[in-house]
C-alpha positions as a Markdown table, in Angstrom:
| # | Residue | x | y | z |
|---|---|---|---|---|
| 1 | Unk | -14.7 | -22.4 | -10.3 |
| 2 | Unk | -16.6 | -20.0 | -8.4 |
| 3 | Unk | -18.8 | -21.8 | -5.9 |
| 4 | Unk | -20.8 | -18.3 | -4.8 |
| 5 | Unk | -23.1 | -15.8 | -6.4 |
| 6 | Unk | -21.8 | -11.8 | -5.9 |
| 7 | Unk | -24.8 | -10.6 | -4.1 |
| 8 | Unk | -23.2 | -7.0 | -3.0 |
| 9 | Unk | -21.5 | -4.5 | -4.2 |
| 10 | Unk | -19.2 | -4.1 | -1.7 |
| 11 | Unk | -16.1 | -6.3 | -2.5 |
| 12 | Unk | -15.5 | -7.9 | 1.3 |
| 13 | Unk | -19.4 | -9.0 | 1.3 |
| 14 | Unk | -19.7 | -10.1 | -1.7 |
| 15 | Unk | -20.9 | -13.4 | -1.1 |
| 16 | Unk | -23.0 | -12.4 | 2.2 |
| 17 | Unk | -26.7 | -11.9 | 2.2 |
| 18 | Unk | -28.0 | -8.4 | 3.1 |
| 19 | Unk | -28.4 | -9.3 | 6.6 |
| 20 | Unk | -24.6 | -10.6 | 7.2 |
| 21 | Unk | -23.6 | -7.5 | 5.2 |
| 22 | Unk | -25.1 | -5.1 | 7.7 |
| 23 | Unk | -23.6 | -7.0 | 10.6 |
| 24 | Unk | -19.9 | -6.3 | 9.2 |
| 25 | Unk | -21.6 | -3.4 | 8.8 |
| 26 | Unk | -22.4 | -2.1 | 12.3 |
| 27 | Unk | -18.9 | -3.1 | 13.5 |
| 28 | Unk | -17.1 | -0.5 | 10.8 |
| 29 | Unk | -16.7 | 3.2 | 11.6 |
| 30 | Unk | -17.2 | 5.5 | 8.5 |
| 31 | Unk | -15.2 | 8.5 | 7.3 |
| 32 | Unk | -15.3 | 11.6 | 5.4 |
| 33 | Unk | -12.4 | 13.2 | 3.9 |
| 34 | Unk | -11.4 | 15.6 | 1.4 |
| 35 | Unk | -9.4 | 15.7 | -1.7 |
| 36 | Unk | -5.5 | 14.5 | -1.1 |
| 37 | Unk | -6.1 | 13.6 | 2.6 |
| 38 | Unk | -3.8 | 10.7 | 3.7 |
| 39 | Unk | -5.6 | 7.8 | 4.8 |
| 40 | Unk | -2.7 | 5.3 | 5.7 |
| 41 | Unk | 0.7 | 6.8 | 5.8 |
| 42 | Unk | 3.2 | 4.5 | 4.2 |
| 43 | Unk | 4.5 | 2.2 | 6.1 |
| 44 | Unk | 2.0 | 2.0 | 8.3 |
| 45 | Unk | -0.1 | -0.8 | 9.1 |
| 46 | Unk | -4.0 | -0.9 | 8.9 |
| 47 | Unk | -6.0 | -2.3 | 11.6 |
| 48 | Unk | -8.9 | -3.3 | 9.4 |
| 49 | Unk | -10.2 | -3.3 | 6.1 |
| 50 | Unk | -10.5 | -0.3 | 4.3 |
| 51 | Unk | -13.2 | 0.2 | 2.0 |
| 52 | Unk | -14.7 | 3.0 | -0.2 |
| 53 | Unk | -17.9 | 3.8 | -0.3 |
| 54 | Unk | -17.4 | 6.9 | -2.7 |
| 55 | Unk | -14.5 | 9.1 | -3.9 |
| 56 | Unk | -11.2 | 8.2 | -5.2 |
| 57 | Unk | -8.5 | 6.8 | -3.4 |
| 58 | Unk | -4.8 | 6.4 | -4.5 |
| 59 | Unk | -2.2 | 3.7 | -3.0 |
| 60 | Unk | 1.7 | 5.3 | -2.7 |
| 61 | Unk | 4.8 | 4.1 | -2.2 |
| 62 | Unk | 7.3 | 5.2 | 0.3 |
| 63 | Unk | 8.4 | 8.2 | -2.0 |
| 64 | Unk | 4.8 | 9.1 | -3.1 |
| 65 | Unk | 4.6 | 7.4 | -6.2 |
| 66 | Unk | 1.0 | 6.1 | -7.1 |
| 67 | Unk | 1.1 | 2.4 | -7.8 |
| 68 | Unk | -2.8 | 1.9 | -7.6 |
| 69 | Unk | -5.8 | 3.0 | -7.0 |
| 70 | Unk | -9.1 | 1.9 | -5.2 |
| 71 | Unk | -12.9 | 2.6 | -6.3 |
| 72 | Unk | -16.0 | 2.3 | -4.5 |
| 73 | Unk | -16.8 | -1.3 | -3.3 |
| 74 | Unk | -13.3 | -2.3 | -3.4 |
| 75 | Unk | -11.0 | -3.1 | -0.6 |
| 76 | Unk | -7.6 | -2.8 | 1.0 |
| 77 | Unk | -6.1 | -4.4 | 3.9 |
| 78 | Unk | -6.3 | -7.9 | 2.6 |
| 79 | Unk | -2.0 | -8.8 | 2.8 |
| 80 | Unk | -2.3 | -7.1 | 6.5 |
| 81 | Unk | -5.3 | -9.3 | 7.5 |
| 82 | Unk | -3.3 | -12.5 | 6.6 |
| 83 | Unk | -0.8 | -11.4 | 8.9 |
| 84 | Unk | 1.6 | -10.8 | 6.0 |
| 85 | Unk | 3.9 | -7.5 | 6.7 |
| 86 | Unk | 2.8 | -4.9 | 3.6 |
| 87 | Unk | 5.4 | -3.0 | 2.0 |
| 88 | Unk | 5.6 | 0.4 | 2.5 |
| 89 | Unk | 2.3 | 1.7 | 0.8 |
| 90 | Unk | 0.1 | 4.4 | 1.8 |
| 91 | Unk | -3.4 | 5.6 | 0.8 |
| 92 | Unk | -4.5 | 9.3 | 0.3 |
| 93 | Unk | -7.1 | 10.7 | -1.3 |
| 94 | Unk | -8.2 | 11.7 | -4.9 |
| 95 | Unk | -11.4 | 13.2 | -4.1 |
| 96 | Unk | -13.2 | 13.8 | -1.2 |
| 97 | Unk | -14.3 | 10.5 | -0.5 |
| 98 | Unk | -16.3 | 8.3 | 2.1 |
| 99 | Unk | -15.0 | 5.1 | 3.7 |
| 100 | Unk | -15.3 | 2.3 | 6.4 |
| 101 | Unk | -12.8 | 0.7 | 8.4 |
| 102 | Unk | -14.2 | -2.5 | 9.6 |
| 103 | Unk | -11.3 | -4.0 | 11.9 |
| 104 | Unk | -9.6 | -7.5 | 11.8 |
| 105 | Unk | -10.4 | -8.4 | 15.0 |
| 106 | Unk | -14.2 | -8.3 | 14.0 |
| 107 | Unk | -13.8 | -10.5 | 10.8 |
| 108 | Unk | -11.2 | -13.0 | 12.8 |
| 109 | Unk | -13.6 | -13.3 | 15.4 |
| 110 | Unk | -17.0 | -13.7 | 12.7 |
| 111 | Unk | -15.2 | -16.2 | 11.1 |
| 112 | Unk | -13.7 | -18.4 | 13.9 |
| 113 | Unk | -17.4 | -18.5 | 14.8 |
| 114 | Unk | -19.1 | -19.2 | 11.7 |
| 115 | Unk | -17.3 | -21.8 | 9.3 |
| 116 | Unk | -20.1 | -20.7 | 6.7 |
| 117 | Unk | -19.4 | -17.3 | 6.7 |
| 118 | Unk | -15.8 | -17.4 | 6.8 |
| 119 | Unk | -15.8 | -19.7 | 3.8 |
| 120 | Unk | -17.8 | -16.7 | 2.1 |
| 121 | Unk | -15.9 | -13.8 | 3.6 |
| 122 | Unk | -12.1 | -15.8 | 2.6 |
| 123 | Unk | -13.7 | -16.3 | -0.8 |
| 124 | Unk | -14.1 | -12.5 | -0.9 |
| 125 | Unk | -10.8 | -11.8 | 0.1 |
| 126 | Unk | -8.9 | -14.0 | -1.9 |
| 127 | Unk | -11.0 | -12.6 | -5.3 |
| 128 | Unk | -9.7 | -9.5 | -4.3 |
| 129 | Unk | -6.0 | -10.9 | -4.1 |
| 130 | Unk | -6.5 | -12.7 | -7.0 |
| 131 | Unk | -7.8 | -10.1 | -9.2 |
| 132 | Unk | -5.2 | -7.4 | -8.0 |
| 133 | Unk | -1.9 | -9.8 | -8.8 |
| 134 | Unk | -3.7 | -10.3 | -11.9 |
| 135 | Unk | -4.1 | -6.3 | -13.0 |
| 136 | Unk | -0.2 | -6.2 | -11.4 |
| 137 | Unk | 0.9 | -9.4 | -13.8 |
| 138 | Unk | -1.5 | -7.5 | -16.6 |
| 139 | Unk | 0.3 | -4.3 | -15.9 |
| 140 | Unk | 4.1 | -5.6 | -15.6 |
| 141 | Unk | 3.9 | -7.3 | -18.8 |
| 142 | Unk | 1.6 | -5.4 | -21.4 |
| 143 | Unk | 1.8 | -1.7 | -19.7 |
């Protein structure tokens, strides 16, 4: 049962009030790019979250092969922020598009400090994990 009411659009603050949102926010760095620019090469580790704003963005595999996409509001990096190695995936774009970075070391640190708030922003995160293995399960077995 979810214990939390969505209160952004944006998938990582989903559960945080306006004024926690802009916090993340002021710790991200936002950037512009245009159609089929490669954000993450495959293989290549992020070293924060990634999350759209506007645009299109496609994940690859190691030989180019789209195996996902992400839409405004929603997020990748969530594997790498567990510490888990990702397998070789990359993200480029599909048209130009607008995103933030907002680094690990931010959200480790926010949530080492604020039991709270990390209860809200882990909530966040494992929705998204959640949600993503069950499109993949979805996928597998009726696509």
């Amino acid at each position: 049962m979810n214990i939390y009411v969505r209160m952004q659009d944006n998938d990582l603050c989903k559960y945080l009030s306006s004024e926690q949102c802009a916090c993340l926010s002021t710790h991200s760095q936002v950037f512009d790019c245009p159609a089929s620019a490669s954000i993450l090469a495959p293989g290549s580790e992020p070293e924060g979250f990634i999350i759209l704003q506007s645009g299109e963005l496609e994940i690859v595999n190691a030989v180019n092969r789209t195996i996902g996409s992400i839409f405004p509001g929603e997020i990748f990096g969530e594997i790498a922020f567990m510490g888990i190695r990702m397998p070789d995936m990359g993200i480029t774009s599909v048209k130009p598009s607008s995103y933030q970075v907002l680094p690990f070391s931010v959200i480790h640190s926010l949530i080492m400090s604020d039991d709270a708030l990390a209860a809200r922003i882990m909530a966040a995160i494992n929705d998204s994990l959640c949600l993503k293995t069950i499109h993949l399960t979805h996928h597998r077995n009726h696509g």
